[in-house]
GUBAZA-809450 format. One record per residue: residue in three letters; x, y, z of N, C-alpha, C in turn. Coordinates in steps of 0.2 Angstrom, whole numbers, plus 5000, padded with zeros to 4 digits. Layout:
N
ALAXYZXYZXYZ;...
END
This chain:
353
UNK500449945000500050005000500450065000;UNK500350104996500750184996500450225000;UNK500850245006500450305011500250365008;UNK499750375011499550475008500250495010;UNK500150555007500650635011500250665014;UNK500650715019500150795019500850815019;UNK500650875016501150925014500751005019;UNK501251045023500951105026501051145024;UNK501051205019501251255018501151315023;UNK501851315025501951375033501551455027;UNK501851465023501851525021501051545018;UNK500651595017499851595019500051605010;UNK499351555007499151555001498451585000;UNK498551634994498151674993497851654987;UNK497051664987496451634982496851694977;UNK496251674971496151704967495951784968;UNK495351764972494851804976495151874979;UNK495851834982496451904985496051894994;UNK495551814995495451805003496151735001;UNK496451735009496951715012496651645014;UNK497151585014497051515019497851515022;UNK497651495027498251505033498651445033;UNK499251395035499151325034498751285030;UNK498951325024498651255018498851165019;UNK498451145019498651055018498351035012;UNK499051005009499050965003498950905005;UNK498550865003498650785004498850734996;UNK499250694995499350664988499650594991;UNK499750574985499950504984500750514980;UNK501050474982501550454975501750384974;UNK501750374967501950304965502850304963;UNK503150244963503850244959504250284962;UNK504950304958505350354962505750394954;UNK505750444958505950514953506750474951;UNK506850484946507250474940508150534942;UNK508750514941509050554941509150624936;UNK508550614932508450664927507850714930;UNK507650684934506850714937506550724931;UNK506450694925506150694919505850634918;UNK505450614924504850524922504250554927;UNK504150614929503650624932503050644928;UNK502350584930501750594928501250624932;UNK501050674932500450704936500050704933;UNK499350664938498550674938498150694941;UNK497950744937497450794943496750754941;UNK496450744948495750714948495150754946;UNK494550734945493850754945493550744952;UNK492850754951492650824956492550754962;UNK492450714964492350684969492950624969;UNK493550624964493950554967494550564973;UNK495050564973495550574979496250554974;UNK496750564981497350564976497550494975;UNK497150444978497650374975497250374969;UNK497650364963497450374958497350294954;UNK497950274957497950184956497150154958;UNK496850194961496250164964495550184959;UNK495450244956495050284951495250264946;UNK495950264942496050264936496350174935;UNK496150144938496450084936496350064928;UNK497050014926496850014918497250074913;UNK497450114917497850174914498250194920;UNK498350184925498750184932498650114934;UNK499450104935499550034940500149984938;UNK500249944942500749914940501149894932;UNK500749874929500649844925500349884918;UNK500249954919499849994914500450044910;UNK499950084906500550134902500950174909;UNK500450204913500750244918501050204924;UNK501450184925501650094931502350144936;UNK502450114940502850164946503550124945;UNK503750074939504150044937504650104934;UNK504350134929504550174924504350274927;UNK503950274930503850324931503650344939;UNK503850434939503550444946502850494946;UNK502350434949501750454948501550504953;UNK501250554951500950614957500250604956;UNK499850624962499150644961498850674969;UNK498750724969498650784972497750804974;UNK497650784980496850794983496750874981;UNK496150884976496150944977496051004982;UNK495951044982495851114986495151114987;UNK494951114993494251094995493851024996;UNK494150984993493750914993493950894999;UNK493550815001493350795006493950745010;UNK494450735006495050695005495850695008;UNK495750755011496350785014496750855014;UNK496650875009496750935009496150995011;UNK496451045012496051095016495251115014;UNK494951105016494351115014493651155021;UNK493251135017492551165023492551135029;UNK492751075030492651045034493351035037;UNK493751075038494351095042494151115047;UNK494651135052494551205059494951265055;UNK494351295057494351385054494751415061;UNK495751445061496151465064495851495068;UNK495551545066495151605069494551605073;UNK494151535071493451545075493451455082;UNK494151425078494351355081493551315079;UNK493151335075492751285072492751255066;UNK492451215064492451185056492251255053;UNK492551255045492551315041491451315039;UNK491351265036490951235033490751285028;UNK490151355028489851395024490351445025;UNK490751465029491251505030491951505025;UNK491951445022492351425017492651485015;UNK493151495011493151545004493051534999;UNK492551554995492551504990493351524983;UNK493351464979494151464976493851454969;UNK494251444963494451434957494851384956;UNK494551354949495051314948495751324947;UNK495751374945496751424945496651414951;UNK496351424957497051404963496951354965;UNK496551304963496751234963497451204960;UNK497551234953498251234948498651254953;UNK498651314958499051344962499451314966;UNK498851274967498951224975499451174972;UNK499351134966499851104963500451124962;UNK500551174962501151224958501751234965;UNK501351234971501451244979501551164978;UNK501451114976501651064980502351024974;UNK502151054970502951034964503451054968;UNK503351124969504051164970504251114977;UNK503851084983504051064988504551024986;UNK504150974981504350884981505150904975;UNK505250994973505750984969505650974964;UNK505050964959505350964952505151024948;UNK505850994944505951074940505351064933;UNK505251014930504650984926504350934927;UNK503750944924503050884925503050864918;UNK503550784917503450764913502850754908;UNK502450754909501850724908501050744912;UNK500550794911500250814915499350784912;UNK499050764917498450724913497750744917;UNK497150764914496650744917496050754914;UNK495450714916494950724915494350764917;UNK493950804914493450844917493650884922;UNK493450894927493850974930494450964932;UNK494750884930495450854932495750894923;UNK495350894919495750914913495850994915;UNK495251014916495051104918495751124923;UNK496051074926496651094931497251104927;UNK497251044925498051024920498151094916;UNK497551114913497551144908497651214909;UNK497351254915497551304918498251304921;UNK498651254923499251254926499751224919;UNK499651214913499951224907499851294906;UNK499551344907499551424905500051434911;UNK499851434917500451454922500951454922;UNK501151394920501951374920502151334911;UNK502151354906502151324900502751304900;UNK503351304905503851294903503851224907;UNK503751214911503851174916503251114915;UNK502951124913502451074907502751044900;UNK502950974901503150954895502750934891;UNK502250844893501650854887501050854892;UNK500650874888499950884892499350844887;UNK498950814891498550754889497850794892;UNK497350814888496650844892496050794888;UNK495650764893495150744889494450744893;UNK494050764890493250764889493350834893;UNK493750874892493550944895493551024892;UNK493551054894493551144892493951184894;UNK493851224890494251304892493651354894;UNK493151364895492851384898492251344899;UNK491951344906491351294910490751314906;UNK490651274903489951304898489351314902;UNK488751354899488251374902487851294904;UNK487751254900487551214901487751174907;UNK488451164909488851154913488551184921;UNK488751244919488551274925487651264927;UNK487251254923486651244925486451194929;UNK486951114924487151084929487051074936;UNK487751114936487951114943487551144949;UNK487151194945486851234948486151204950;UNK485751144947485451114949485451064957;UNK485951064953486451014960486551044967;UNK486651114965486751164972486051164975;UNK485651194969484851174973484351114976;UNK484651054974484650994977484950994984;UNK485451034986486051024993485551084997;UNK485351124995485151194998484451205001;UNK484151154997483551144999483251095005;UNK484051045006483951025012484151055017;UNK483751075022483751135030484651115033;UNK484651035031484951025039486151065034;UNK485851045026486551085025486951165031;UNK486351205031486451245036486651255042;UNK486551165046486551165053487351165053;UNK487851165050488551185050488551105053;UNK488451045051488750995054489150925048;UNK489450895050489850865046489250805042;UNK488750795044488050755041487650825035;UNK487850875036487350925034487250935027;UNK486650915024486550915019486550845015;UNK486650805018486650715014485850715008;UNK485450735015484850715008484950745001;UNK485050825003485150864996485750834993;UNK486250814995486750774993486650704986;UNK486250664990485850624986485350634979;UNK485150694981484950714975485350724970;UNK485650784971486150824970486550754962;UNK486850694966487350664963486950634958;UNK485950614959485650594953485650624948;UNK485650684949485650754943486150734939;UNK486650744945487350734939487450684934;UNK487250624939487150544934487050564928;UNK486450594926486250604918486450634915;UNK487150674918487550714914488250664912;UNK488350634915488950574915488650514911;UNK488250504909488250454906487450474899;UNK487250424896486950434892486050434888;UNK485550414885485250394883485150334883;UNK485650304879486050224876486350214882;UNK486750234886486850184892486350174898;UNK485950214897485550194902484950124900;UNK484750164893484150104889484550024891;UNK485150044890485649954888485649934896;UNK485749984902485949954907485449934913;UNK484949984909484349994915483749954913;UNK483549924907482949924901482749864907;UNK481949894906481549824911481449774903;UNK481349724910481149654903480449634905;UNK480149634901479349644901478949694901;UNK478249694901477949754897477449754903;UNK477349744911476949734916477049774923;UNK477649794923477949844928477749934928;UNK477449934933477349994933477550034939;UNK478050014944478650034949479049994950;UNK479650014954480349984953480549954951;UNK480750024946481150014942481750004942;UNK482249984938482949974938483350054938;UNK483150084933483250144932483150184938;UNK482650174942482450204950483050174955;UNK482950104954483650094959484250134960;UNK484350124952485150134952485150214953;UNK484550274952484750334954484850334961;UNK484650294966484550284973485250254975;UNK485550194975486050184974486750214974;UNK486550254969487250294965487250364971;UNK486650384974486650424978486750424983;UNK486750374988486750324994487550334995;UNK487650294989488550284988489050354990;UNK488950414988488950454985489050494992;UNK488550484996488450505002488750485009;UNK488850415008489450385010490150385011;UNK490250425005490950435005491150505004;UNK490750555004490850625002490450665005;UNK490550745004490050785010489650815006;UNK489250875007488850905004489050975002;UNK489750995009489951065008490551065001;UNK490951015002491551004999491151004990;UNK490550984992490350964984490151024980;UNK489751054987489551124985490051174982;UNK490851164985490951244984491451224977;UNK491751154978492051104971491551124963;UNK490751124964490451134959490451224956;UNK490651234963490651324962491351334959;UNK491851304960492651324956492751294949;UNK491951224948492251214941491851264938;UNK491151284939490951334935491351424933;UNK491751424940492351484938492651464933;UNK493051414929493351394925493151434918;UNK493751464916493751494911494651564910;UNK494951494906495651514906495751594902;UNK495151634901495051694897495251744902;UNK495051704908494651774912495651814916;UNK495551884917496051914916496651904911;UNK496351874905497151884901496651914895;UNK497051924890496951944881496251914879;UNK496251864879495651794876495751734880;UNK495251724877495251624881495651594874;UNK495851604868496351594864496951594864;UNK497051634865497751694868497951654873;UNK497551654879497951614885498051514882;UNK497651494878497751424874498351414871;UNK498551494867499151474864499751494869;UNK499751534875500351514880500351444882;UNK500151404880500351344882501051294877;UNK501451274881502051254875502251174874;UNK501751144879501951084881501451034875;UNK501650994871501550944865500850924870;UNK500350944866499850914869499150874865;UNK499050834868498250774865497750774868;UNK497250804864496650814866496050754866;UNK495750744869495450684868494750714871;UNK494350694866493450694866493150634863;UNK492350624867492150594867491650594864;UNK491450564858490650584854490150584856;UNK490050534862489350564864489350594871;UNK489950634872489750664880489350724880;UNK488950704884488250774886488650824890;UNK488850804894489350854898489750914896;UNK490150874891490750914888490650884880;UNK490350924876490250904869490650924865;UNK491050854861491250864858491650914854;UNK491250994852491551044849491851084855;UNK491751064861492451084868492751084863;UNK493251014863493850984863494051024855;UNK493451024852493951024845494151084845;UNK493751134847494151214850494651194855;UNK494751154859495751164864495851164857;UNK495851094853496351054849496451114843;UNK496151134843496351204835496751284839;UNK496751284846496851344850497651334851;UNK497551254854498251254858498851224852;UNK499451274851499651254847499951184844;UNK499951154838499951094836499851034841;UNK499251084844498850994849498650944844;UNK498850874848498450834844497750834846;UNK497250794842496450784843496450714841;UNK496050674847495750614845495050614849;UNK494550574842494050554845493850484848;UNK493550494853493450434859492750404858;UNK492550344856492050324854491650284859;UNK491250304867491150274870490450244872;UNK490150194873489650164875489350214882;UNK489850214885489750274892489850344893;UNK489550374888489650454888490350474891;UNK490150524895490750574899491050514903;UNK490750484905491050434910491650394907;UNK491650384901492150364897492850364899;UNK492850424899493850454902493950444908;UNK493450364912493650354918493750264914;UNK493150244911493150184910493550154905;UNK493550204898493750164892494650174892;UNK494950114899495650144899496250104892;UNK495750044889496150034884496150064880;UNK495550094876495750134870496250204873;UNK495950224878496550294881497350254880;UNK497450184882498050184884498350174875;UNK497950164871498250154865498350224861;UNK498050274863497850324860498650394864;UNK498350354870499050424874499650374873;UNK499850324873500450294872500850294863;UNK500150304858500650324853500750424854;UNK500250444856500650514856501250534859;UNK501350484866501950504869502450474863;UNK502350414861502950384857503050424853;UNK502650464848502950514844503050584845;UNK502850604853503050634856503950644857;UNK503950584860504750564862505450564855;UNK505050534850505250514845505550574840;UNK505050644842505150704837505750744843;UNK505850724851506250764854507050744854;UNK507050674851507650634848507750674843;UNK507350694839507550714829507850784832;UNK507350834836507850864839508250884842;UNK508350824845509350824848509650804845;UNK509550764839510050754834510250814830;UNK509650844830509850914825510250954829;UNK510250964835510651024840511150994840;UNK511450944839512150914840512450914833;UNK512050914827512650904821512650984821;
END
């Protein structure tokens, strides 16, 4: 078993916002061991409710035996800013009041999410992130911390995600927020508060992460005689139950508020302009049938960020995809990096003659 870390940062990190958190706490994992070139470092930034053992969420694409394996490389993966998983969030002690932060929180962005990763590089010492990867607001991460540091980002891997949180997106989310908010007991500031609206909350999302056709195929009753419990009713039950059990309702709330901040435009020239400060060799990968993040996302990163590659991801599971489909990803990100690697060789041949 690989232990977590906490990492403390003594020095006060400031939001975006320009409101302060005091002893930030990074919690992460690490696979393998850093290379004398410190040049095998893979970093995966998560989606909105995983954690940082990444070998546990992405299996099939992380793990012994996969493209990403702690044999060959030094794998990072960093709990975000606000979630339920170890790093600082709503459910910490507030310095100043010695209570849990809960609605007190501040709310954050996904830039200081990236931030928080950027704090935690500089600790563990690497001067590059060989390889930086995510999906959905784990892409929304990578992708703002490739604008941050373009130098220090070699290749960057984004899939089923955006350069700005779409409205659609945010309505989303925002449904979800009024599922949490509707239940009284969110406001009692307690570490149970909110589960019911919680529950909701992750139903909504369900039909945003998956599909029409995956549900017809998974859910379909057999016979024509039923007229309650359903399969499709189960699993919305189930999947919120789950949901509840291993997650809060504040962390979710204010996580849903940082991805709809998302939008690598804002303070710079354009949301184009900031695409093209990105320098790191990057593959964009979309999903054709995701409802979440449709398709013409990705093919705007893939036309914005200079000479990004673009692949189409062909998935029976919607969005949910760039969690499941880790064979075709491993066939798809492994030839990039090989011709990735391969064009940095023709370049050092040339710098040498």
């Amino acid at each position: 078993m690989n232990p977590e870390y906490l990492y403390r940062h003594k020095k006060v990190f400031k939001l975006e916002s320009g409101k302060k958190i005091n002893n930030l706490q990074i919690a992460y994992h690490t696979f393998g061991a850093l290379n004398a070139k410190k040049d095998n470092v893979i970093w995966a930034c998560h989606a909105l409710t995983a954690n940082s053992h990444v070998f546990d969420w992405w299996k099939g694409l992380f793990g012994d035996n996969c493209l990403f394996n702690p044999k060959e490389h030094f794998i990072i993966c960093a709990n975000v800013l606000g979630s339920h998983y170890g790093t600082t969030s709503p459910t910490h002690i507030n310095e100043i009041t010695g209570l849990p932060y809960y609605l007190s929180f501040p709310e954050f962005t996904v830039r200081d999410i990236s931030a928080a990763h950027q704090i935690l590089a500089d600790h563990l010492g690497l001067p590059e992130i060989g390889l930086l990867i995510g999906g959905s607001l784990g892409g929304q991460q990578a992708m703002e911390w490739a604008i941050l540091e373009p130098k220090r980002i070699k290749k960057l891997v984004l899939i089923a995600t955006n350069a700005q949180h779409s409205a659609w997106g945010v309505a989303f989310n925002e449904s979800q927020r009024l599922a949490i908010t509707t239940d009284r007991t969110f406001y009692s500031q307690s570490l149970n508060g909110g589960n019911k609206g919680l529950k909701v909350a992750r139903s909504i999302a369900l039909l945003s992460y998956r599909s029409y056709d995956t549900y017809g195929a998974t859910q379909l009753e057999v016979g024509n005689e039923k007229t309650r419990d359903f399969k499709a009713s189960s699993y919305q039950n189930y999947q919120g139950e789950k949901l509840v059990n291993r997650f809060n309702a504040y962390s979710y709330w204010y996580l849903t508020k940082a991805m709809d901040s998302h939008n690598v435009g804002r303070g710079r020239v354009s949301i184009v302009n900031a695409l093209r400060q990105i320098q790191a060799k990057t593959l964009v990968i979309g999903i054709v049938n995701d409802v979440l993040f449709p398709m013409a996302e990705q093919q705007f990163l893939a036309q914005s960020i200079p000479e990004a590659n673009f692949v189409e991801l062909n998935s029976f599971y919607g969005h949910d995809g760039f969690l499941i489909e880790t064979e075709m990803l491993t066939k798809e990100i492994g030839t990039f990096i090989n011709i990735a690697e391969t064009e940095n060789q023709v370049i050092s041949l040339h710098k040498i003659a």
